[in-house]
ROVEX-152530 format. One record per atom (N, C-alpha, C): x, y, z; residue in three letters. Coordinates in steps of 0.05 Angstrom, whole numbers, padded with zeros to 5 digits, always signed. Layout:
residues N
XYZALA/...
//
This chain:
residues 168
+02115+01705+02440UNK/+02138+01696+02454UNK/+02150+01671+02441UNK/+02129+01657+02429UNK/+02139+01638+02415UNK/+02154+01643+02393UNK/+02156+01656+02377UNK/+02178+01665+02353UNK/+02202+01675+02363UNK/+02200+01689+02387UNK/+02231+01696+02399UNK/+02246+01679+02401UNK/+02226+01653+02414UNK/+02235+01628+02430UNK/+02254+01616+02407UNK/+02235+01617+02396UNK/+02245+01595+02364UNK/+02265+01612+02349UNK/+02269+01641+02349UNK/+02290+01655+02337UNK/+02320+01644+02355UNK/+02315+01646+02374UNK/+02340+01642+02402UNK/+02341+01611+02404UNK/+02319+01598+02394UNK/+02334+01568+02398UNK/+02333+01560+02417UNK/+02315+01566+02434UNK/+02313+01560+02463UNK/+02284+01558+02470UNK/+02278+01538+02494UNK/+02247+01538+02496UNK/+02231+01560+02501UNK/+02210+01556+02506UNK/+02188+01582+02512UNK/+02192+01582+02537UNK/+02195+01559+02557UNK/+02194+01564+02584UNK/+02225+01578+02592UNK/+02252+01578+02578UNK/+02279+01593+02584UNK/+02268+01624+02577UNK/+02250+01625+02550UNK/+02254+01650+02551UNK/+02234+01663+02576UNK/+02211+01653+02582UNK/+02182+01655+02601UNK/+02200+01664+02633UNK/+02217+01650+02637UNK/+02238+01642+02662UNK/+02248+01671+02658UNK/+02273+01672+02643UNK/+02289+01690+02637UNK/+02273+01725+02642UNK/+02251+01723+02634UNK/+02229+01748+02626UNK/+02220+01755+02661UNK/+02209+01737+02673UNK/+02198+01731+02701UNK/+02215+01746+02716UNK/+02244+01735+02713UNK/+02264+01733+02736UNK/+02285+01760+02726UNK/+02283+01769+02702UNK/+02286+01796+02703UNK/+02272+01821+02700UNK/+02244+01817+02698UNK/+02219+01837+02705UNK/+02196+01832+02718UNK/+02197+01807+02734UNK/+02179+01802+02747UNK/+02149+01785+02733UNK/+02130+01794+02751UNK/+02106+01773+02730UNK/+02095+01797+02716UNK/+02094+01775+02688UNK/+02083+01798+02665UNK/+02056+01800+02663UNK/+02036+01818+02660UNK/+02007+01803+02662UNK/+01996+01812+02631UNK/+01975+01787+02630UNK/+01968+01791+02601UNK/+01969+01820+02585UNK/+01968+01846+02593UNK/+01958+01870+02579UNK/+01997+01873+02572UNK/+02020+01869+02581UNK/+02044+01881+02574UNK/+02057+01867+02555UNK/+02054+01888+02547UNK/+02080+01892+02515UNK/+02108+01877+02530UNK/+02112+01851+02505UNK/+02151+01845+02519UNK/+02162+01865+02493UNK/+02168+01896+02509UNK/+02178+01907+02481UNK/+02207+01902+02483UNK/+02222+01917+02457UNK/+02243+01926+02449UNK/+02265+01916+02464UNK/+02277+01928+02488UNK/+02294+01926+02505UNK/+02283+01909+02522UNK/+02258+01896+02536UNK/+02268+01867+02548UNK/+02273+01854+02528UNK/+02265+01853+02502UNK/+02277+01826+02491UNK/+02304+01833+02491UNK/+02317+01854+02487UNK/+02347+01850+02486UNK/+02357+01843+02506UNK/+02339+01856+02532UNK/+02359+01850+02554UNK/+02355+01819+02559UNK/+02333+01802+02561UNK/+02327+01777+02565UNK/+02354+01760+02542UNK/+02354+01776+02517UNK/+02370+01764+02497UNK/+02395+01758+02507UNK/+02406+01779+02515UNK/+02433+01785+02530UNK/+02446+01763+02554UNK/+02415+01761+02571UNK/+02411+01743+02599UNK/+02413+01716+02585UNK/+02413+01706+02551UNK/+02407+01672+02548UNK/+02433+01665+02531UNK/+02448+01693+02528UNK/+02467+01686+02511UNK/+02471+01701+02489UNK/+02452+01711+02471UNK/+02452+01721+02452UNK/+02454+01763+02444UNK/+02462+01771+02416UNK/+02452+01797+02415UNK/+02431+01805+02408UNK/+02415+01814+02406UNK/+02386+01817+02389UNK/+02385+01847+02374UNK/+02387+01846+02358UNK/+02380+01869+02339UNK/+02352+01882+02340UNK/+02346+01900+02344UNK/+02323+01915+02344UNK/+02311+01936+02328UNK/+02293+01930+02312UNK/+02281+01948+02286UNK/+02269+01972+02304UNK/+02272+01985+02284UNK/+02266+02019+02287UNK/+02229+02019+02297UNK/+02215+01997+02276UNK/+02182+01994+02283UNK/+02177+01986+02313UNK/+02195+01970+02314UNK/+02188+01951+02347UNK/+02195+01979+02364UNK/+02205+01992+02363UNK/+02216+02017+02380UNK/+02187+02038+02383UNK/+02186+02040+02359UNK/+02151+02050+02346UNK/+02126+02042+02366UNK/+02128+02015+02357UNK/+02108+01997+02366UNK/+02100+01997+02391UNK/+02125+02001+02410UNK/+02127+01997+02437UNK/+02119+02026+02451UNK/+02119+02046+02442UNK/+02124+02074+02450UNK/+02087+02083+02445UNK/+02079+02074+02416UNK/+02052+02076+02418UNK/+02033+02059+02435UNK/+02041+02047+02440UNK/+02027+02020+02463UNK/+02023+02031+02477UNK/+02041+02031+02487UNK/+02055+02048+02517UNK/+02035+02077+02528UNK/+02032+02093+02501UNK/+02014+02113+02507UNK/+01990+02110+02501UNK/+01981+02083+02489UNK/+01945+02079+02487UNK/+01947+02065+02516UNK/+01961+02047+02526UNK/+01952+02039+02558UNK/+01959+02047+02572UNK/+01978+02071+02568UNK/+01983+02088+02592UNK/+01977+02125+02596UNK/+01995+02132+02601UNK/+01982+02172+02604UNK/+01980+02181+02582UNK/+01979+02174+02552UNK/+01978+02184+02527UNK/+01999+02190+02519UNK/+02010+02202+02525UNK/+02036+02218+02517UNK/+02063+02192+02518UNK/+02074+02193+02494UNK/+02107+02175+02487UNK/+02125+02194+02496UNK/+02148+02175+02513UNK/+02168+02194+02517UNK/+02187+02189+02486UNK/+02199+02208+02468UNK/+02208+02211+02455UNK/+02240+02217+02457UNK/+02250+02226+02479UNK/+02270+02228+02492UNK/+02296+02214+02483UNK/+02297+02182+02479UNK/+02314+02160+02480UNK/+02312+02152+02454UNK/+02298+02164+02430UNK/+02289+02140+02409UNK/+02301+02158+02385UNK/+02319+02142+02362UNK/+02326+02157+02330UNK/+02306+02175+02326UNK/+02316+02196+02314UNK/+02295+02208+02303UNK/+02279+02209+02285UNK/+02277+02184+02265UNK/+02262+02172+02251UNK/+02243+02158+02266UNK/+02238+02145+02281UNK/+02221+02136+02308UNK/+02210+02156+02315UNK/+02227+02178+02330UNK/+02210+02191+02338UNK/+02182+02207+02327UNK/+02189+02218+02296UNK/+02173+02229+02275UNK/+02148+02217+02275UNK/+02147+02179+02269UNK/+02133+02158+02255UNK/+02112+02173+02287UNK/+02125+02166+02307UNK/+02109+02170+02334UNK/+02095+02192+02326UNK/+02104+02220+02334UNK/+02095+02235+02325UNK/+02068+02241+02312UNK/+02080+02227+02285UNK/+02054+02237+02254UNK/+02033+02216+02268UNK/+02039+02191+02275UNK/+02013+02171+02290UNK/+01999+02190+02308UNK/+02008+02199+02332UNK/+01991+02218+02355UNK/+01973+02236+02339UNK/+01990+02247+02320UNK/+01982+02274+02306UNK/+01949+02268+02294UNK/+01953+02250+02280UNK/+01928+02241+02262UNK/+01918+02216+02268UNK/+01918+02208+02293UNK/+01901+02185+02301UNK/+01878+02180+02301UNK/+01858+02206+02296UNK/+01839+02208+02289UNK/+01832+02196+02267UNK/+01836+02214+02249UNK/+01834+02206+02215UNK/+01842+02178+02207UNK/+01858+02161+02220UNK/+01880+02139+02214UNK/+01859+02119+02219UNK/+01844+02128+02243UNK/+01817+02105+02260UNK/+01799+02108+02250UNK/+01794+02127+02237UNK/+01778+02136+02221UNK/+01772+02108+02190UNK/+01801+02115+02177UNK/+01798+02103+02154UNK/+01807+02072+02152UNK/+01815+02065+02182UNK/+01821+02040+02182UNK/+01792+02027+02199UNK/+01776+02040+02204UNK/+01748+02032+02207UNK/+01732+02021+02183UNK/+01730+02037+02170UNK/+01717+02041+02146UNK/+01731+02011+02123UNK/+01759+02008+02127UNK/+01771+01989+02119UNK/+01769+01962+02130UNK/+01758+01955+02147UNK/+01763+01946+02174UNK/+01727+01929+02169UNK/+01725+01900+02162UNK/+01692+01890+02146UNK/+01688+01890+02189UNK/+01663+01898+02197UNK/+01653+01884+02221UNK/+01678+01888+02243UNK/+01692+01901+02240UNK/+01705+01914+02264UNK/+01701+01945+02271UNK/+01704+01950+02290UNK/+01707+01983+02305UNK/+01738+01982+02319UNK/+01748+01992+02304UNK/+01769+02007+02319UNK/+01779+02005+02350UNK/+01758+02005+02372UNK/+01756+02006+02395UNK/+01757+01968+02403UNK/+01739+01964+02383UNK/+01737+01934+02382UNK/+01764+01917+02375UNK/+01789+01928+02371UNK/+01809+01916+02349UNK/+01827+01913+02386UNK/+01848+01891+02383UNK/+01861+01890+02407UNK/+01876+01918+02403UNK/+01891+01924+02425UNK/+01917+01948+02425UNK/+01927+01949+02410UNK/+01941+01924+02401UNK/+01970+01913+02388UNK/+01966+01919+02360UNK/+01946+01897+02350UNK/+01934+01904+02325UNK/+01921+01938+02317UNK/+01910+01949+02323UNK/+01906+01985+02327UNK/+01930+01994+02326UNK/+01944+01988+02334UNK/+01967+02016+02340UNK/+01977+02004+02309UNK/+01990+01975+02305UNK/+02003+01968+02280UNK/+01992+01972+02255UNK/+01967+01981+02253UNK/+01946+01989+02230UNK/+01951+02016+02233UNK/+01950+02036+02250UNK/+01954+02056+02253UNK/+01978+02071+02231UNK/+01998+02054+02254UNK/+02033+02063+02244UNK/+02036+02055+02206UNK/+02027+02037+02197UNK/+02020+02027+02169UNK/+02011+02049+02152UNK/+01980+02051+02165UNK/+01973+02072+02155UNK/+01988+02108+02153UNK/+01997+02111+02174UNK/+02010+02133+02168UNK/+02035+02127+02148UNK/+02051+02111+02152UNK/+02069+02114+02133UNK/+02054+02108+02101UNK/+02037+02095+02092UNK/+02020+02095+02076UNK/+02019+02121+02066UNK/+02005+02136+02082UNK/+01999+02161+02076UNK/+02021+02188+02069UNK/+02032+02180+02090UNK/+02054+02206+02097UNK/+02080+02193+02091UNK/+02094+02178+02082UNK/+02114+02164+02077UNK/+02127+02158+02050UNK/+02119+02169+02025UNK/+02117+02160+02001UNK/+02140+02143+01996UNK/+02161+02156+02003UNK/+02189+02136+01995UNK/+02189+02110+02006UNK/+02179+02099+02021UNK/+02175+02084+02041UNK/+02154+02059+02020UNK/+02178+02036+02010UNK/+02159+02014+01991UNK/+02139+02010+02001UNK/+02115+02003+01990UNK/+02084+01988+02000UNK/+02090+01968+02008UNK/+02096+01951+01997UNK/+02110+01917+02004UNK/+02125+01925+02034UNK/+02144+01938+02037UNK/+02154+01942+02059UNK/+02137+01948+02088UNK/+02123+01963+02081UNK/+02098+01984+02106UNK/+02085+01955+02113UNK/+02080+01940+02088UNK/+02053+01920+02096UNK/+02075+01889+02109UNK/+02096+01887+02095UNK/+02107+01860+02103UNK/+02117+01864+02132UNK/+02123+01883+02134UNK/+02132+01902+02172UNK/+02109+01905+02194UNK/+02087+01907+02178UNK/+02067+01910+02191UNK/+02055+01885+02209UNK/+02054+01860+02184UNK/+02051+01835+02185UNK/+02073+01822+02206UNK/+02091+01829+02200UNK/+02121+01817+02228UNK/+02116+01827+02254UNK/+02109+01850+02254UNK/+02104+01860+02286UNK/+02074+01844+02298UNK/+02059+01838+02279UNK/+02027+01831+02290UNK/+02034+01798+02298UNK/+02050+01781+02274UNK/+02061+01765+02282UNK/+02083+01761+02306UNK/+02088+01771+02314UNK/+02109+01765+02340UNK/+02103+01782+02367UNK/+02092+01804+02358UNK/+02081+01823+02386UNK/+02046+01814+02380UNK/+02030+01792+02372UNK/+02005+01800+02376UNK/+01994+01767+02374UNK/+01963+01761+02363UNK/+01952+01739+02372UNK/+01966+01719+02345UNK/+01953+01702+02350UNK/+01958+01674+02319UNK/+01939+01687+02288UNK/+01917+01703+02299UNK/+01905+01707+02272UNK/+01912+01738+02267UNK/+01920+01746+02284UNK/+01918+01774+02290UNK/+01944+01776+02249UNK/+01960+01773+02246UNK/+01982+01777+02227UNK/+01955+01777+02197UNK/+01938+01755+02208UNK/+01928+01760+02173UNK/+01906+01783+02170UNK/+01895+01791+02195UNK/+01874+01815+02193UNK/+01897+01834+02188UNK/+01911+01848+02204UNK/+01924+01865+02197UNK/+01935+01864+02167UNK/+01934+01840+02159UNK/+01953+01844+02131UNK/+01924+01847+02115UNK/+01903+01840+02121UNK/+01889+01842+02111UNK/+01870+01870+02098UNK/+01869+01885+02123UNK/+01866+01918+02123UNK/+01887+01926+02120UNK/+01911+01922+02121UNK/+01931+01940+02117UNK/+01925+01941+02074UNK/+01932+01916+02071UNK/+01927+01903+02035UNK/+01911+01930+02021UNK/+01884+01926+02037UNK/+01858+01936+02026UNK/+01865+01963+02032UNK/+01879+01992+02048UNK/+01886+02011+02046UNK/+01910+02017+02031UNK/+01918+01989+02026UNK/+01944+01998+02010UNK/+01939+02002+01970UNK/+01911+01990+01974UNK/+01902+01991+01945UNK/+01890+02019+01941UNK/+01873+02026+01961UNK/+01858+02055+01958UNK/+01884+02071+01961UNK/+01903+02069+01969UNK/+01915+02097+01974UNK/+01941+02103+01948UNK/+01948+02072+01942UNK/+01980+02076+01931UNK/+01972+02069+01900UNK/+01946+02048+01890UNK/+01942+02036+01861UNK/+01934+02063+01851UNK/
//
């Protein structure tokens, strides 16, 4: 929440306020995805532009802490796909980001971080057009702003190390 804060120029407690008083109390496990930040954005003054990943990001969350299933309904269809090929091969994805992964389990990894290794990995895999630099620097922005303070360099860290086995 702090990088929003600091994107918008405004404190943590306007945006904390703003978040509260248009969705109520947030509790530690919820995603501030996609559309509250815009709508919060909207509520402080500003427009907020929204990447196609954060759309991603929020939709896979959504179905690891909730009934499994992403509604797909509302989202480009480039989003929708990324969703998709993630559900499809979530197996194999946890699989090899285990294996990548020094002294973690998969199960062991927060939400946030999992699903963003996940989504990496598939476009890694299934994505070829799609720069390496890009999968991994995108990867690293969502862990940084949707996830913990160290959480950005593990992920870049396994993301790095699958990005050498799969693409060198």
């Amino acid at each position: 929440m702090s990088d929003l804060a600091e994107a918008l120029r405004r404190p943590v407690e306007d945006l904390a306020g703003a978040l509260v008083e248009r969705f109520g109390d947030l509790s530690p496990t919820d995603i501030v995805g996609p559309d509250q930040i815009t709508e919060v954005g909207r509520a402080l003054g500003y427009e907020v532009l929204v990447e196609m990943r954060d759309l991603v990001l929020e939709a896979l969350y959504q179905a690891e802490v909730g009934d499994g299933e992403p509604d797909l309904s509302d989202l480009p269809s480039r989003a929708a796909r990324l969703i998709s090929g993630v559900m499809d091969h979530k197996e194999e994805l946890d699989s090899a980001i285990e294996e990548a992964s020094e002294h973690w389990s998969v199960a062991r990894m927060p939400v946030i971080d999992r699903t963003i290794l996940r989504l990496g990995l598939y476009e890694l895999r299934f994505q070829p057009d799609t720069p390496t630099g890009v999968i991994v620097s995108e990867a690293l922005r969502l862990a940084q702003t949707y996830s913990t303070e160290r959480s950005g360099s593990f992920v870049n860290g396994v993301l790095a190390s699958l990005a050498r086995q799969l693409r060198d």
